[in-house]
C-alpha positions as protocol buffer text, in pm:
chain_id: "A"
residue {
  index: 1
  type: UNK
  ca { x: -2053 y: -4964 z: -1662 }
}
residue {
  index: 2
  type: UNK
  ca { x: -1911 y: -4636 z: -1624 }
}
residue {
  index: 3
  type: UNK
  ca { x: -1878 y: -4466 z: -1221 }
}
residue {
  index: 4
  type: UNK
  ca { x: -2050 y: -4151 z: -1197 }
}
residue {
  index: 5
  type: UNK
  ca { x: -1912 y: -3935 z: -903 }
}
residue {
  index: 6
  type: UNK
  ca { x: -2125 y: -3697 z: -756 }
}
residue {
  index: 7
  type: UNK
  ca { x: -1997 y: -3376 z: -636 }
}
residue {
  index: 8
  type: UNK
  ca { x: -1961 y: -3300 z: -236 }
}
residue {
  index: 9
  type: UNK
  ca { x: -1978 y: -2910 z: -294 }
}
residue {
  index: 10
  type: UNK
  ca { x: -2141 y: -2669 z: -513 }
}
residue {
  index: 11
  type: UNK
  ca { x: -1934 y: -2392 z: -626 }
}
residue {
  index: 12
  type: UNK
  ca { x: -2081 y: -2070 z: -775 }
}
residue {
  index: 13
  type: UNK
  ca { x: -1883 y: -1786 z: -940 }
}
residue {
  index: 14
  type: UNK
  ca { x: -2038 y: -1513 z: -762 }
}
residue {
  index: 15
  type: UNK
  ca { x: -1888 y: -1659 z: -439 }
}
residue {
  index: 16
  type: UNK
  ca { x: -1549 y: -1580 z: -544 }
}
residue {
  index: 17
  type: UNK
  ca { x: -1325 y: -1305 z: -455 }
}
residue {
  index: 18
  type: UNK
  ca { x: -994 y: -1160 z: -507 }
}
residue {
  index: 19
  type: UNK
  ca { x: -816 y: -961 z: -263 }
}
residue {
  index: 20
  type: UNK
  ca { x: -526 y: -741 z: -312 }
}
residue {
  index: 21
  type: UNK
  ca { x: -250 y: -593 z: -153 }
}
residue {
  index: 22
  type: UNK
  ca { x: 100 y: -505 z: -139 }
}
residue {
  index: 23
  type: UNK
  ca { x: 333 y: -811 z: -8 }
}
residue {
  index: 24
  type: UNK
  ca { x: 496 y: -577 z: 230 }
}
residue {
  index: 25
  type: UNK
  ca { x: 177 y: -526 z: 436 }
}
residue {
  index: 26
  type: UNK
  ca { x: 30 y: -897 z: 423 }
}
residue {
  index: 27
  type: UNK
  ca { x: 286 y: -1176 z: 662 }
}
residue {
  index: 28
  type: UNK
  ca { x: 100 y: -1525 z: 591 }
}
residue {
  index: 29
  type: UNK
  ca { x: 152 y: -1764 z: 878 }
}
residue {
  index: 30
  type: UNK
  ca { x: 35 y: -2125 z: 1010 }
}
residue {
  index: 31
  type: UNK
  ca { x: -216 y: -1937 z: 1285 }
}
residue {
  index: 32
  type: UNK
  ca { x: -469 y: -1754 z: 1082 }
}
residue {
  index: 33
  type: UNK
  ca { x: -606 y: -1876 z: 682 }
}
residue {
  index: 34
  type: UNK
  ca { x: -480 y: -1717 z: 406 }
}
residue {
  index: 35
  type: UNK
  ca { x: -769 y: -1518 z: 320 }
}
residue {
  index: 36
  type: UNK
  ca { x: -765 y: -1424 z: 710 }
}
residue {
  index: 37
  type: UNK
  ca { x: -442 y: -1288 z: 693 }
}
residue {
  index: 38
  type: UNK
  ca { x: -546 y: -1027 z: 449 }
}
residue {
  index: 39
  type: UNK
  ca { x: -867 y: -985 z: 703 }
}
residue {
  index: 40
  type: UNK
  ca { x: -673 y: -912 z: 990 }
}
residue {
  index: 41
  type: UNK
  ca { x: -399 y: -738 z: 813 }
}
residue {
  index: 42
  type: UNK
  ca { x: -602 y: -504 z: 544 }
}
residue {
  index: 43
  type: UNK
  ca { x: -609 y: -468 z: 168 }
}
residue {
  index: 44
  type: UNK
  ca { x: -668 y: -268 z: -31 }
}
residue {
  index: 45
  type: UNK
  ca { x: -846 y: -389 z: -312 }
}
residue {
  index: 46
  type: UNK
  ca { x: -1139 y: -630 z: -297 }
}
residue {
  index: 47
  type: UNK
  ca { x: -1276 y: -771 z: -612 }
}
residue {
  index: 48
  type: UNK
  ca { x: -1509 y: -1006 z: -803 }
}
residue {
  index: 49
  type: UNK
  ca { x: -1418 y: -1255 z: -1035 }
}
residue {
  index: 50
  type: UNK
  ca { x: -1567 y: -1366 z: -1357 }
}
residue {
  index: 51
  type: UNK
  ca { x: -1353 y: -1646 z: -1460 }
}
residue {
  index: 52
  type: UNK
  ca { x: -1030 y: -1751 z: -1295 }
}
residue {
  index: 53
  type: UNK
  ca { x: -745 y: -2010 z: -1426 }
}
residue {
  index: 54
  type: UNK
  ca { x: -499 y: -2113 z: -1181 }
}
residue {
  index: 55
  type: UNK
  ca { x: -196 y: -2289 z: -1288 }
}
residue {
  index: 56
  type: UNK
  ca { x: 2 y: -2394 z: -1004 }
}
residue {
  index: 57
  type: UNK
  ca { x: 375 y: -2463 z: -1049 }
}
residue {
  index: 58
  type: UNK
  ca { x: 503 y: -2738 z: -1288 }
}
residue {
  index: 59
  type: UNK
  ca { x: 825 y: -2957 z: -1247 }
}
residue {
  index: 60
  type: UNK
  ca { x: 979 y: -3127 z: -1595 }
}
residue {
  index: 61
  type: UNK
  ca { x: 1192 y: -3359 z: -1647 }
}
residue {
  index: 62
  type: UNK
  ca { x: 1388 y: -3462 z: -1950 }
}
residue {
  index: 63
  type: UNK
  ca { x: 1523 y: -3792 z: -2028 }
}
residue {
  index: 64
  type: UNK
  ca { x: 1898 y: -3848 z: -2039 }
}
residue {
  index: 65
  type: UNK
  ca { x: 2049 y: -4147 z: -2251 }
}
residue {
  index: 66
  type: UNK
  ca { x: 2363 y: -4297 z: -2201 }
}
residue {
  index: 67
  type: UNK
  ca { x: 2577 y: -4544 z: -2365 }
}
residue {
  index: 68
  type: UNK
  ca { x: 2543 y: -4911 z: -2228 }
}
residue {
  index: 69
  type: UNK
  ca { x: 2263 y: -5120 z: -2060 }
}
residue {
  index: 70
  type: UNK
  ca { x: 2174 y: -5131 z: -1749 }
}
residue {
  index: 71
  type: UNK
  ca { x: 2128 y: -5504 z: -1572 }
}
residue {
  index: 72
  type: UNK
  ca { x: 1767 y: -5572 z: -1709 }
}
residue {
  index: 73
  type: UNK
  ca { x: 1886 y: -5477 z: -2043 }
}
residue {
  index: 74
  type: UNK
  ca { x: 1728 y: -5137 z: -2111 }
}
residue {
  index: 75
  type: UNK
  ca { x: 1913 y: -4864 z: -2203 }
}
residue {
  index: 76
  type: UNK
  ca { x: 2097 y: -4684 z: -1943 }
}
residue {
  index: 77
  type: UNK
  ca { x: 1859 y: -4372 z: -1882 }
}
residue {
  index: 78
  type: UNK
  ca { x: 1794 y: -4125 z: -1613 }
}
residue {
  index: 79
  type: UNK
  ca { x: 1537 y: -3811 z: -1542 }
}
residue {
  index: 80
  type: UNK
  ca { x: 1661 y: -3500 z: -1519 }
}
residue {
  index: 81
  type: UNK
  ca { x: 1449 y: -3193 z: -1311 }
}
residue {
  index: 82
  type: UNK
  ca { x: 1454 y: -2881 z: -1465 }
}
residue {
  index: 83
  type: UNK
  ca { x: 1370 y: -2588 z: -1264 }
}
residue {
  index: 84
  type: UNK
  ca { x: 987 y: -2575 z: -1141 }
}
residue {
  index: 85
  type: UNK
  ca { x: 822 y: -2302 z: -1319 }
}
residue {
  index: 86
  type: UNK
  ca { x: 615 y: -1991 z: -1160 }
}
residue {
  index: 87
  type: UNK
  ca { x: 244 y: -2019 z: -1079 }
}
residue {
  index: 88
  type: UNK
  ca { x: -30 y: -1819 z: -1274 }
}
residue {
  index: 89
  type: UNK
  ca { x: -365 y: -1690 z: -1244 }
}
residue {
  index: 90
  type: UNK
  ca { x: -599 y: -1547 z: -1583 }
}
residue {
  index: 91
  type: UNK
  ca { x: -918 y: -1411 z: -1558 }
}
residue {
  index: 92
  type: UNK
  ca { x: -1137 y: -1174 z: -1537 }
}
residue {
  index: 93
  type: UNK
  ca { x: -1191 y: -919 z: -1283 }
}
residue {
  index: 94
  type: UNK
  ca { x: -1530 y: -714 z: -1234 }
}
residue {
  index: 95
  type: UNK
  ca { x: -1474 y: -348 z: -1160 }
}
residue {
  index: 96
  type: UNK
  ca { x: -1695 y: -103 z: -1039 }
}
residue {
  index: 97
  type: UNK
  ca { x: -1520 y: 177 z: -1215 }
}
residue {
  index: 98
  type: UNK
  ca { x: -1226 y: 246 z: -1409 }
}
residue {
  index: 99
  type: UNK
  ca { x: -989 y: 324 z: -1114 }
}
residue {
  index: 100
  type: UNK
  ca { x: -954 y: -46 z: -912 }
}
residue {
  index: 101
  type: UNK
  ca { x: -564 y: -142 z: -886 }
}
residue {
  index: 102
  type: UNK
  ca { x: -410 y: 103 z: -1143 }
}
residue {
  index: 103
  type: UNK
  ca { x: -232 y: 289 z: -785 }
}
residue {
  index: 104
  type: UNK
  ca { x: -59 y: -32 z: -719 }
}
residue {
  index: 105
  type: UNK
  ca { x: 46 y: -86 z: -1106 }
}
residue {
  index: 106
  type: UNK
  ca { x: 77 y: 207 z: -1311 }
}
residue {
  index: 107
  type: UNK
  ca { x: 320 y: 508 z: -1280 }
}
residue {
  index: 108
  type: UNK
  ca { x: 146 y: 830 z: -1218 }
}
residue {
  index: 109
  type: UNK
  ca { x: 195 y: 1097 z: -1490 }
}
residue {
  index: 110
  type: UNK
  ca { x: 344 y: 1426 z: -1331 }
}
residue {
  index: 111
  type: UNK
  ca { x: 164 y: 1676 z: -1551 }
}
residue {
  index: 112
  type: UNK
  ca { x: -234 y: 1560 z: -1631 }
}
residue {
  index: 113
  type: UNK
  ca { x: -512 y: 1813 z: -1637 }
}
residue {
  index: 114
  type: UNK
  ca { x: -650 y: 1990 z: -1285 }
}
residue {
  index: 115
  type: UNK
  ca { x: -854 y: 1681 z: -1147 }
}
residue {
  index: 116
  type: UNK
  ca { x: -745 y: 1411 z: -1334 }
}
residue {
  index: 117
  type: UNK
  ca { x: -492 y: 1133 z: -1255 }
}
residue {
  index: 118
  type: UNK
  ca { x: -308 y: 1009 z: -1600 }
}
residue {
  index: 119
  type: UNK
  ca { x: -139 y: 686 z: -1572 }
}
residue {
  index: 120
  type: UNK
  ca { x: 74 y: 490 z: -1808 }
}
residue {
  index: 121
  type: UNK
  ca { x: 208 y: 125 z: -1755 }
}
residue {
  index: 122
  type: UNK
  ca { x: 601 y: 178 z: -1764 }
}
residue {
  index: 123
  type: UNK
  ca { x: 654 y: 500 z: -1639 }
}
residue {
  index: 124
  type: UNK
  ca { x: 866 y: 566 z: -1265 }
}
residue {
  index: 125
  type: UNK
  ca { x: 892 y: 235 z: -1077 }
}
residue {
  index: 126
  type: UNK
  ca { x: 528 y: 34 z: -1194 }
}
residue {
  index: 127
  type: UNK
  ca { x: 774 y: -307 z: -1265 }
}
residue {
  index: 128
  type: UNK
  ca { x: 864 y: -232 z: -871 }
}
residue {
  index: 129
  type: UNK
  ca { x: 470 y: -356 z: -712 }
}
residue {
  index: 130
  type: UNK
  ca { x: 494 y: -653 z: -551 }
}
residue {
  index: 131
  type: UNK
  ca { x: 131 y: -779 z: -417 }
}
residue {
  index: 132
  type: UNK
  ca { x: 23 y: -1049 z: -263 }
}
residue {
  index: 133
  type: UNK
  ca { x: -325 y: -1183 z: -399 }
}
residue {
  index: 134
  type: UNK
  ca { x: -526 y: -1418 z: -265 }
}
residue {
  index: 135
  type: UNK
  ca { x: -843 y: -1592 z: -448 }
}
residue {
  index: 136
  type: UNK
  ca { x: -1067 y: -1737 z: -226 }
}
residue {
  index: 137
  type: UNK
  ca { x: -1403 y: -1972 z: -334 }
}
residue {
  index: 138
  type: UNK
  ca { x: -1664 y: -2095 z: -118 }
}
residue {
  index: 139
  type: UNK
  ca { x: -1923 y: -2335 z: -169 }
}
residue {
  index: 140
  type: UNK
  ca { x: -2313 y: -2249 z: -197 }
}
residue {
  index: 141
  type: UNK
  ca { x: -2349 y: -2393 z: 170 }
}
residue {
  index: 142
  type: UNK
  ca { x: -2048 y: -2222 z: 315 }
}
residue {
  index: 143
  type: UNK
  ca { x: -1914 y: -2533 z: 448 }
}
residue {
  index: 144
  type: UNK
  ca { x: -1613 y: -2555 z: 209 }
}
residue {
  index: 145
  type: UNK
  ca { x: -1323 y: -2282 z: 89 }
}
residue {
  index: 146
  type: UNK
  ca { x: -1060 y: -2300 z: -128 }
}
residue {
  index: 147
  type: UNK
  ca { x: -812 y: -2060 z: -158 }
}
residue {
  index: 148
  type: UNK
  ca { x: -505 y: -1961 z: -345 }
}
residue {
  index: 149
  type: UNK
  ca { x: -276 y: -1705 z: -235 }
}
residue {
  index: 150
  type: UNK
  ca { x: 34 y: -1581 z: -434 }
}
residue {
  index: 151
  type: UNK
  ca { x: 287 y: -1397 z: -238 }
}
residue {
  index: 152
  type: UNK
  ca { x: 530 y: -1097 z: -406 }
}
residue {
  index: 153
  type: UNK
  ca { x: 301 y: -1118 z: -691 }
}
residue {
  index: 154
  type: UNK
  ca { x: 318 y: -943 z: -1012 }
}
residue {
  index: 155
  type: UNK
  ca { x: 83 y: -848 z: -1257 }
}
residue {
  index: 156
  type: UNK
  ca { x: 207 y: -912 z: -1583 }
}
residue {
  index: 157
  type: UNK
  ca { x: -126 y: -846 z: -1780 }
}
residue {
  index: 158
  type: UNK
  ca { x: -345 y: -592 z: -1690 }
}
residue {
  index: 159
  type: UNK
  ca { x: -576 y: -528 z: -2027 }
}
residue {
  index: 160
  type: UNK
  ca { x: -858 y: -567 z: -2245 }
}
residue {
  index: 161
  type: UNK
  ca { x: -1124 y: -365 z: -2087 }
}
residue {
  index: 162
  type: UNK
  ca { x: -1461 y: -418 z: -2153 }
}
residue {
  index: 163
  type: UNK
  ca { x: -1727 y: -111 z: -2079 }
}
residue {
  index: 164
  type: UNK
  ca { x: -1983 y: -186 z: -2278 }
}
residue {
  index: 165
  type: UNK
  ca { x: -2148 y: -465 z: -2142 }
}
residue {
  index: 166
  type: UNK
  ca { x: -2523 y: -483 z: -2116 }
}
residue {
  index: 167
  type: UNK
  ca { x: -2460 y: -517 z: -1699 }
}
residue {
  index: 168
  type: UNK
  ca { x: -2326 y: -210 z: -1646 }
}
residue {
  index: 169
  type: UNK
  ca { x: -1975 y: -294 z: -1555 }
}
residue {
  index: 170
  type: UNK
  ca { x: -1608 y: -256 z: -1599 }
}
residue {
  index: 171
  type: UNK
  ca { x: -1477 y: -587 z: -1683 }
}
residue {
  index: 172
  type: UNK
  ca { x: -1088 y: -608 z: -1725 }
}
residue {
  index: 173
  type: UNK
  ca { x: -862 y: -913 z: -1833 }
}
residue {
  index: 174
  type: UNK
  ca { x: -533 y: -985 z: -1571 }
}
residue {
  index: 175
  type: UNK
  ca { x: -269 y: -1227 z: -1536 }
}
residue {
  index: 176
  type: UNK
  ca { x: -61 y: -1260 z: -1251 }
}
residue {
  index: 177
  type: UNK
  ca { x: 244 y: -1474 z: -1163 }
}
residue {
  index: 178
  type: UNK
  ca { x: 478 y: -1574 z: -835 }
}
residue {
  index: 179
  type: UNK
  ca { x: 810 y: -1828 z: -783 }
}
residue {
  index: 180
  type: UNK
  ca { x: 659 y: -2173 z: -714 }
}
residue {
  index: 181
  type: UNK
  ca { x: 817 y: -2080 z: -313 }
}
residue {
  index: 182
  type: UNK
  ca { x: 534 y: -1807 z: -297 }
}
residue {
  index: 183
  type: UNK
  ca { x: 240 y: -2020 z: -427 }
}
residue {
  index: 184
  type: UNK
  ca { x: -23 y: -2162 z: -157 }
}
residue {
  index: 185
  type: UNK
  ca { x: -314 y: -2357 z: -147 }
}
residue {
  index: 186
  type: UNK
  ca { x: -525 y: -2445 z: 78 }
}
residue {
  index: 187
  type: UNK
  ca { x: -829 y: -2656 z: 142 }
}
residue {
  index: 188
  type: UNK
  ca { x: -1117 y: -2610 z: 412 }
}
residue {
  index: 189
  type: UNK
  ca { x: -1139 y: -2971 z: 550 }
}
């Protein structure tokens, strides 16, 4: 007979939210949550999520043979750790207008038309922004949060825009990634 498990929490896209900022102006500590510390501390971008992926950081190991056995007669072998890799987040972000994080990622062309701000990804020092994001989920009831923050942050996709939607909205593709020491979960209990 197979177990069914029935869920303690029910989770709903719309409840999700991704905040933004730059690392220097966010300090996460022990005392406040990490979607607090971008409450008490500001951000500057606040945005809704259509789907998220988060891929926290990943340890392998590689097996090592060596000649001999060992005193149960196996082959002497050992596990080696390789470096942990970075943590990722995909998805898709909804944007009320074409203009959400581009300040915080794209260089500012010096010489666009009276009115108009011309960006391009590359130009002056856009590989320089270092955020800190945090995407935060709570539960229909509001009894339960997750959230995931990464720290010195960068965006490493920032693409495939979508305007033509039959709701009316911007809807643009991301990536972002952070060193396994800057990843952070954390659970409402």
């Amino acid at each position: 007979m197979a177990t069914s498990r029935t869920p303690t929490a029910t989770w709903v896209a719309r409840n999700a939210r991704m905040l933004i900022a730059d690392a220097n102006l966010i300090t996460f500590s022990d005392a406040t949550t990490l979607s607090g510390s971008f409450s008490s501390q500001g951000y500057q971008v606040e945005a809704a999520l259509k789907t998220v992926t988060i891929t926290p950081p990943e340890t392998a190991w590689e097996k090592q043979d060596f000649l001999g056995k060992d005193s149960n007669s196996f082959q002497n072998q050992l596990l080696d750790e390789k470096p942990v890799g970075t943590a990722t987040a995909t998805g898709t972000m909804i944007t009320g207008e074409d203009e959400t994080i581009e300040d915080m990622m794209s260089g500012v062309n010096v010489s666009p038309p009276s009115g108009y701000t011309r960006r391009q990804i590359g130009v002056n020092n856009t590989s320089d922004a270092v955020l800190a994001v945090v995407i935060s989920l709570q539960s229909v009831d509001g009894l339960n949060e997750i959230s995931f923050a990464f720290d010195n942050a960068k965006f490493t996709k920032w693409g495939d825009v979508r305007i033509s939607g039959p709701d009316s909205h911007f809807e643009q593709d991301f990536t972002i990634m952070c060193l396994a020491k800057d990843f952070y979960s954390e659970f409402k209990n």
